[in-house]
N, C-alpha and C positions, 0 to 999 in steps of 0.2 A: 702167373705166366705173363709175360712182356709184349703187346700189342702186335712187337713186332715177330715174336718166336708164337703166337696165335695164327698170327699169316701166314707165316713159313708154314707150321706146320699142314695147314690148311690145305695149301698149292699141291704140297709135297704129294698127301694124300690125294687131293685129285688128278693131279698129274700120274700117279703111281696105278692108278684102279684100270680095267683095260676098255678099252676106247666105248664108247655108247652114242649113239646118235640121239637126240631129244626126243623124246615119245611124242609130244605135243610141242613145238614152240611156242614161246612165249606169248604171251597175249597180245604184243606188244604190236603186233603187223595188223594181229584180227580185229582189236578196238579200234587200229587207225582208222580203219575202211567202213566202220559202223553209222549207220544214218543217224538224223537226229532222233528218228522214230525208233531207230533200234536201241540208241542209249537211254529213251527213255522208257521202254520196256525191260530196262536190267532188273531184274529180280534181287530186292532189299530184304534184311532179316531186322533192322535193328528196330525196326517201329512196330513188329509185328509177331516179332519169334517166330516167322515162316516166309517162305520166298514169296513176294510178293513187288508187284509191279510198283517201277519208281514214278509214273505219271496217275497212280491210283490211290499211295499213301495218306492218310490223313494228317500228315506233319509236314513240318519243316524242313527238308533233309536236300542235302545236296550230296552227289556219287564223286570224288575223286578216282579215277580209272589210272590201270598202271601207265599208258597211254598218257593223261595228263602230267603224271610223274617224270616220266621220260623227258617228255616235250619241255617240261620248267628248267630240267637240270638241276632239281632237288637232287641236296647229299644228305639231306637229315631228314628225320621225319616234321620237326617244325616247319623247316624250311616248307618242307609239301603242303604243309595244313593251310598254307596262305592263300591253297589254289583253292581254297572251300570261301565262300564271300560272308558267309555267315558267319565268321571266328573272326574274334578280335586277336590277333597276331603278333606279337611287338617284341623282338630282340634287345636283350637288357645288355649283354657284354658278351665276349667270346664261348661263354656256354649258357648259357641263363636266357630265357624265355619268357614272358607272360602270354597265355592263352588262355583266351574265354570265349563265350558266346552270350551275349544279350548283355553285357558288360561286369562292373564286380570283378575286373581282370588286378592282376598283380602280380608279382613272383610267388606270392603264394595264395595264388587263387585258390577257394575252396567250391564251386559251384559247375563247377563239369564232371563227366564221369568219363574216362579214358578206359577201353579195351584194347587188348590186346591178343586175336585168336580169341575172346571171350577169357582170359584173364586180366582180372580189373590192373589196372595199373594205379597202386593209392597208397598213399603213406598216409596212417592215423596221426605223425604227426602234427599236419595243419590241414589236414581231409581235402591234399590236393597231389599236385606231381612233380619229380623231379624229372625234368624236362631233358635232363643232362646225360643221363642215362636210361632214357628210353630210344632204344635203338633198334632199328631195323634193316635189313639188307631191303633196299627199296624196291631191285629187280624182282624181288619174291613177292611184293605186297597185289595181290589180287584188283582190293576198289579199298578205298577207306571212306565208310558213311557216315557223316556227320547230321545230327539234327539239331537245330535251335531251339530252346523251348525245353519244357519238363518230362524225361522217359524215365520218371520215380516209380510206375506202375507196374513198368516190367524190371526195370534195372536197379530201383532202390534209390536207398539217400547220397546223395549228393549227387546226382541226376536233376541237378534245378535247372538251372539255362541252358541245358544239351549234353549230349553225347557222341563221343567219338569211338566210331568201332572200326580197329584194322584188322584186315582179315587180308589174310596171305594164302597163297596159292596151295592145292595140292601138291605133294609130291611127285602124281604121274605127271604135272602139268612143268615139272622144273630138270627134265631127265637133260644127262650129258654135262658137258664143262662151261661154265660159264665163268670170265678172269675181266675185271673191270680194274684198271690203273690210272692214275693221275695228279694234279695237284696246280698252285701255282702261289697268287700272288698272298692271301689272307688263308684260305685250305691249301696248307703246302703240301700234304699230299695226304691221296684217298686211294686203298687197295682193298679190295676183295674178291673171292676164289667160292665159286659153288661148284659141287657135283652132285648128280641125281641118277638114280637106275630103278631097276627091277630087282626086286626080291621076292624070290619064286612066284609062282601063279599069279599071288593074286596081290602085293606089296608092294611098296614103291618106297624110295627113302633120298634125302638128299644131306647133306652134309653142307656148312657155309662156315668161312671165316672173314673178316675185316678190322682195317684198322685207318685211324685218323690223324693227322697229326693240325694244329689249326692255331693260326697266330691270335697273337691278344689284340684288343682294341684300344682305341683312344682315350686317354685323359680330356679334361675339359682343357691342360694348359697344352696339349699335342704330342705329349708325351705318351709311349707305350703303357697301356696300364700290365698290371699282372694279371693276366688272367689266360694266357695260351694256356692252350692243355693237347692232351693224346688218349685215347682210349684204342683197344683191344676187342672184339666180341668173336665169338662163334657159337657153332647151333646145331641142329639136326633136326629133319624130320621122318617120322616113318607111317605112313598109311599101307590099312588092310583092307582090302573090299572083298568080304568073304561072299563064295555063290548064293547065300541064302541072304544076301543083300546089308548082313550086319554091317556095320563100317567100325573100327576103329585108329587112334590117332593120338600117335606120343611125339612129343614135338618137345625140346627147349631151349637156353638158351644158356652165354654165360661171357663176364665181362669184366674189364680190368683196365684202370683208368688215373691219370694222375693230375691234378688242376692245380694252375701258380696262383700263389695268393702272396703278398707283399710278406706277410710275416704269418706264424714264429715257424711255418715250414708247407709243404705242400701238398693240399685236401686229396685224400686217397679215396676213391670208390671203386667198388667191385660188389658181386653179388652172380646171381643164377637164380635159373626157375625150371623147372621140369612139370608137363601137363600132360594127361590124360582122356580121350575124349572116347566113348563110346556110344553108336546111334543104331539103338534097335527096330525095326520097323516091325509094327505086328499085323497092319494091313494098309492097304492104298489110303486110308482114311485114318490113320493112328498110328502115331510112332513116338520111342521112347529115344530122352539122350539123357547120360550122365557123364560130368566133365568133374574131376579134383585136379588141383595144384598145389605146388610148395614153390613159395618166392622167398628168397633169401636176398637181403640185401644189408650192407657196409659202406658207410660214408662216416671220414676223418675230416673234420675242419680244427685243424691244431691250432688252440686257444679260444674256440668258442663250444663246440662239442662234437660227440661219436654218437653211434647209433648201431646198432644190431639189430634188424627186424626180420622176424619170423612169418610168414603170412600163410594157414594152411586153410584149403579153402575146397568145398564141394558143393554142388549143387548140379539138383534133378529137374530135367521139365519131361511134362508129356502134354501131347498133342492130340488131340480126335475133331471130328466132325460129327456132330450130332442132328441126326434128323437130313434135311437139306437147308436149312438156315443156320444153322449154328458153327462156328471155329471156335472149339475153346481151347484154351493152351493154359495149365496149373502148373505148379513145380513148389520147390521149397530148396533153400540152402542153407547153410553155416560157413561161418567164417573163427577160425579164431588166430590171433597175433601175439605176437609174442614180443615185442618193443624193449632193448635196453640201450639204457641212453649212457654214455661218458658227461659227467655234469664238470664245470668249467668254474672258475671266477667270474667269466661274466655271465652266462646263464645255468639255470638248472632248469631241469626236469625233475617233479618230486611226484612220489615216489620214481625214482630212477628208472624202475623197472617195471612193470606191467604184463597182465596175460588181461585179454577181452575179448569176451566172445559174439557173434551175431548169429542172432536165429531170423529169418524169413520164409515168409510162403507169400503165394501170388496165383492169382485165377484173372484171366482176362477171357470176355466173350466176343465175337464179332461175329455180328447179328445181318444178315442178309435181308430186308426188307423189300427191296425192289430188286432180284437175282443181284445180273452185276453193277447194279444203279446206285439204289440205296444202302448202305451200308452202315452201321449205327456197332461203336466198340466201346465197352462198358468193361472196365474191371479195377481189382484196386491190391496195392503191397500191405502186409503187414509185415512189421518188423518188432523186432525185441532188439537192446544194444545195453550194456553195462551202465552208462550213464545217463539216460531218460526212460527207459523200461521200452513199453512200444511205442511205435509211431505206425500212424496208415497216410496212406499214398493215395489215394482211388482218381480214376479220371474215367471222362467219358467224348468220346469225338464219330463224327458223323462226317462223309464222305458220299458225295452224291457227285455221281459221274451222268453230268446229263447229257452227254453227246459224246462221240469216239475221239472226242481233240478238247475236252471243256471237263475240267473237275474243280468242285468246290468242296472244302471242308472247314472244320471246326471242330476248337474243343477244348475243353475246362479240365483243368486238371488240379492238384493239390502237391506240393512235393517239400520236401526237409532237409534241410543241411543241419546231420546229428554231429556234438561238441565234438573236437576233435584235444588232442594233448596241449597243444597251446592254448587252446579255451581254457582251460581245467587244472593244468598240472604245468605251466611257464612260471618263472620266478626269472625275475633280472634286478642286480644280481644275481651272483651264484649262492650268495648266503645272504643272510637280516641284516643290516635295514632294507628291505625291495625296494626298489622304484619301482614296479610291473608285478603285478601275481596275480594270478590264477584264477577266473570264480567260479567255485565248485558248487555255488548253483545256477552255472551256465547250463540253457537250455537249448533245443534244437530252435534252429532259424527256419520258418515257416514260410512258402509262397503258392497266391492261389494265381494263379494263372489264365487266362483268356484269349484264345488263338482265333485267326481266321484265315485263310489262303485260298488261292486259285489259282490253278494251271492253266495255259492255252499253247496248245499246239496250230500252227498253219502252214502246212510243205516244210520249208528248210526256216523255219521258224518256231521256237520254242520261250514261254516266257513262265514267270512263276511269282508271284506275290504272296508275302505272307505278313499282314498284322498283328500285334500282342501288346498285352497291357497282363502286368503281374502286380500285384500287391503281396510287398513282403513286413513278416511282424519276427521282434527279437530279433533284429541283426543287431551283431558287434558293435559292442561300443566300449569304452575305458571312461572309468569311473571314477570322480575322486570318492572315497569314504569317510574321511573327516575334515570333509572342508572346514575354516578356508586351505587348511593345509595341503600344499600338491599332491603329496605321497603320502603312502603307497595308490596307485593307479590302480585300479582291479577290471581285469574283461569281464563286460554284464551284458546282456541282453537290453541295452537302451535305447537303440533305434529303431523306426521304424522306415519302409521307402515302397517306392515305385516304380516301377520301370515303362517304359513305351515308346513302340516305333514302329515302323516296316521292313522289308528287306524282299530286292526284286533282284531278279535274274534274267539275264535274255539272252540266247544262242542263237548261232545264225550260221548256217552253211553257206555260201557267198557260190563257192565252186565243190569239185568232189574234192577238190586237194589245199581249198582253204576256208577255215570255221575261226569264226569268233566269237569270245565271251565275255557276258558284261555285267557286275553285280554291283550294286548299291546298296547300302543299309545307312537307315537313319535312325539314331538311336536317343535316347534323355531319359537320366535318371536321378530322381531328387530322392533325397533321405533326412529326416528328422529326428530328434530327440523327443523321446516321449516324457509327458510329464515326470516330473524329479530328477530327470538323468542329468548331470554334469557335462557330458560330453556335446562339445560345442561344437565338434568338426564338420557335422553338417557331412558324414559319408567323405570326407576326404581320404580315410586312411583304407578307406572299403573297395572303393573303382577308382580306376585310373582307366579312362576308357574315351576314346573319339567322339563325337556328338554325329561324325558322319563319315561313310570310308567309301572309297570307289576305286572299282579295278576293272583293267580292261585286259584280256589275252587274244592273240592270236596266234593259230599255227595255219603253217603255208607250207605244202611239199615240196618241190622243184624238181618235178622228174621221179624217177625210180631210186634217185641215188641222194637228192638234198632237200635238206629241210629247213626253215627260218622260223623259230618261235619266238616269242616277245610276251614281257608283261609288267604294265603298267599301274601303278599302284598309288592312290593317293586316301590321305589321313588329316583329319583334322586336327585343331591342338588337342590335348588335354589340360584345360585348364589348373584344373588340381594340382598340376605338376610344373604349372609353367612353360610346358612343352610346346614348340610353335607346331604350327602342321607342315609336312613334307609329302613330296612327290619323288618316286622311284621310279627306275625304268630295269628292268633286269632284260637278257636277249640271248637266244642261243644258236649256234648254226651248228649242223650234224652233215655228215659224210657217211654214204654205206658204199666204200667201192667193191665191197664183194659182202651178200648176204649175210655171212659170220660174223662182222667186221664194220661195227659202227666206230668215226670220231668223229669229235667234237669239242671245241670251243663256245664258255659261254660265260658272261658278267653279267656280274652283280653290283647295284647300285648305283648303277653307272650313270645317274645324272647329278650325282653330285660328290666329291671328292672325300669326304664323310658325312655323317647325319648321326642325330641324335636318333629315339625312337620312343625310351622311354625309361623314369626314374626323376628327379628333383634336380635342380641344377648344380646339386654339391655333388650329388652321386654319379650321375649320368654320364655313361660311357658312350663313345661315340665311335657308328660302323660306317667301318672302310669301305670306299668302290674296288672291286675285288674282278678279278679274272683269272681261269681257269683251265686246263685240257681237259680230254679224257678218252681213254678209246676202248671200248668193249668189244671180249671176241666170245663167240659160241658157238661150241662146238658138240 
């Protein structure tokens, strides 16, 4: 179906259903008005498998709120992730992304772990994500929690330098019509259509369509490159909240998308996913969830390759309290995939096709030593995967809250980036002689990790530091095998690195109706060649990542009816790349002359006429200063 016959029918149906007034409005008034004490008591899941306070965490985590979302004038979900200071961020071309955390960034970064409502978002491909088609209706997204640093304990492998979890709103929470319209100069135009109700007693369901259409970016000679595209998505959700406090929840999604590429025709993707979630509670102190999915996804790149991938996936936790000191939370899941590749001239995937399966279980405890003072969390992942057998994960961190405004924590952890397809099973070419193959006894990349952090709260003052130093063994490397002769190259586990730095946050409520936010990260990462290895790169082909980034935002109300938001962005070079460092300014101004009825003008990149971001200087595409409308109505 046609991005644009996705929309229509979308409108259609919610225009057609009969009139509903919101059960709840959006979050989007209620976070505005929240103090800095109140955001920092929002209750996180992703550090802890249970609601727990964001000024009490023992990690690294920063709350994106739909409120922040709103305020940026993000259309995509990358776009949003810029408002987290801890990701490294960097726009490759009109769909293409790098995202990381703690560096090791690249278009196919493999060292973060993306959720989605708790389904992983990951191609065994290169154990990373396509950036391109992960899509969300951003008005639905609740908070998206990001952490720096290794969650391998509870979430598994490739959970090495962070986690990003978006988690979207209930369905009672999205009732009645919601039509968002616009577009302009670089997004020429952005539509989407929700509707939400009641179904019977005790249900609630929404329905969502959108569609994009988004120009290409620059060559290095000022020429258009090829790379516009358009994409299609819609969704559904349905929530139950039965009197005996069960909850269940089927939600998914499904998409359709077309991207210009100069030759021999134009990369097709599409795909869908359908999820599951059930939460049993057995008493105040114990409660059961089980969640499965099926992720289906299709991506055509005509003359390099296709793909088919299968992803079916379940997994159990349960929760108790034991005694008055103990939280303990165990679970276990499976994973199995199903990957068929189209092999090309210039690359293969050998065997073409594959089935792999993942087994895991996990026990974590958090230990109450001083009530809510002391706190001490111990536990660790086991995994099994087709191609290293098991791996364990274990970490332990300590959380001492010495006063109602002052917490410090800590904590060592151990985590794995297990071989992915390109490891194991890449060939380039497509047939013998290679220049590039495979090594099949490529092993999992290892890091032990060493955290520190502290929070301080003071009135309309909020600040957050967090130190790490990781030491990683068996990262990627390319090998020659019979030197002196170049080829064949082979991926081997030749290097070894290290990473370390900081990353500080500060908030400030100035007035009730104007707050600003300020993060820095300072980051260095050196990587060697271990005795015998060939590969001289010294980590060039592994990170492409800042040595130091800085952002500043601010939002300002004006009255009951206007709003001014702004945010300012600056990045170091990347040397690896040649890349110089630049400065951004992005800005929005918003209009409610009647509560249903937000609009808004807002740009992008607007202090400088294009800029590079990231990639070598033969490949590097260059993004436009862009400006845009938009007006939301809800009803």
């Amino acid at each position: 179906m046609s991005p644009r016959r996705t929309l229509f029918l979308l409108v259609v149906l919610a225009v057609s259903a009969p009139p509903a007034r919101a059960q709840q409005r959006d979050s989007i008034e209620a976070l505005k008005h929240l103090t800095l004490d109140q955001l920092m008591n929002i209750d996180v899941m992703s550090v802890s498998l249970r609601p727990q306070r964001l000024f009490e965490t023992p990690s690294a985590i920063q709350v994106i709120t739909q409120d922040d979302i709103r305020a940026s004038g993000a259309t995509s979900l990358p776009e949003a992730l810029r408002l987290a200071s801890n990701l490294q961020v960097a726009q490759v071309d009109a769909r293409q992304w790098a995202i990381s955390a703690r560096g090791f960034n690249g278009t196919t970064a493999n060292k973060l772990l993306v959720l989605i409502d708790g389904r992983t978002v990951y191609t065994p491909l290169f154990s990373g994500v396509f950036w391109d088609v992960q899509d969300v209706l951003l008005s639905d997204v609740d908070r998206i929690e990001v952490i720096s640093g290794p969650g391998a304990t509870l979430w598994g492998a490739n959970a090495v330098n962070g986690v990003i979890n978006v988690i979207t709103k209930d369905a009672k929470d999205t009732g009645g019509l919601l039509v968002t319209g616009g577009g302009g100069t670089e997004l020429r135009g952005l539509g989407s259509a929700r509707y939400g109700g009641g179904l019977g007693a005790h249900g609630n369901y929404r329905i969502y369509g959108k569609a994009f259409s988004r120009d290409p970016t620059l060559l290095s000679n000022g020429q258009a490159a090829p790379d516009g595209w358009h994409m299609g998505q819609g969704g559904f959700r349905l929530d139950w909240d039965a009197p005996d406090s069960n909850r269940l929840s089927l939600h998914g999604d499904w998409y359709d998308g077309r991207i210009a590429q100069a030759s021999p025709g134009h990369i097709g993707v599409s795909g869908g996913n359908v999820m599951a979630k059930w939460a049993h509670p057995f008493s105040a102190r114990s409660n059961l969830t089980v969640q499965a999915y099926y992720d289906r996804t299709h991506r055509d790149i005509p003359g390099t390759f296709g793909e088919d991938l299968d992803i079916y996936d379940i997994d159990l936790q349960h929760r108790t309290v034991v005694g008055t000191r103990h939280d303990v939370v165990w679970g276990f899941g499976y994973r199995l995939i199903n990957d068929r590749v189209v092999n090309t001239a210039a690359l293969a995937f050998l065997p073409p096709h594959v089935a792999r399966q993942w087994f895991s279980a996990f026990a974590q405890d958090e230990i109450a030593l001083a009530s809510d003072r002391l706190h001490v969390t111990l536990g660790t992942k086991i995994e099994h995967n087709d191609y290293t057998g098991f791996e364990i994960q274990p970490s332990g961190r300590v959380n001492w809250t010495f006063s109602p405004s002052r917490t410090l924590w800590a904590g060592i952890s151990r985590a794995v980036r297990t071989p992915s397809r390109i490891d194991r099973e890449l060939y380039a070419p497509g047939q013998p002689p290679y220049f590039l193959a495979g090594g099949p006894g490529f092993r999992s990349e290892t890091e032990l990790a060493y955290e520190l952090g502290y929070r301080h709260q003071e009135g309309a003052l909020v600040l957050a530091f967090a130190g790490f130093y990781s030491r990683y063994r068996g990262l990627r490397s390319l090998e020659q095998v019979n030197p002196p002769k170049p080829t064949p190259i082979v991926i081997a586990n030749g290097q070894d690195g290290e990473s370390y730095g900081g990353e500080a946050t500060a908030s400030y409520r100035i007035t009730d109706d104007w707050q600003v936010h300020a993060g820095y990260t300072e980051l260095r990462i050196h990587i060697w060649p271990n005795p015998g290895s060939t590969d001289t790169s010294r980590g060039t082909a592994e990170s492409h990542t800042p040595n130091r980034q800085l952002s500043l935002r601010s939002s300002l109300r004006l009255g009951a009816q206007w709003s001014v938001d702004g945010g300012f962005r600056y990045l170091a070079e990347i040397a690896n790349q040649q890349l110089p460092a630049y400065a951004e300014l992005d800005a929005r101004l918003s209009w409610r002359p009647v509560a249903a009825l937000e609009l808004s003008v807002a740009g992008r990149n607007l202090l400088h006429e294009h800029h590079a971001e990231f990639g070598t200087p033969a490949a590097r595409r260059d993004i436009e200063r862009g400006v845009y409308g938009m007006a939301q109505w809800h009803y």
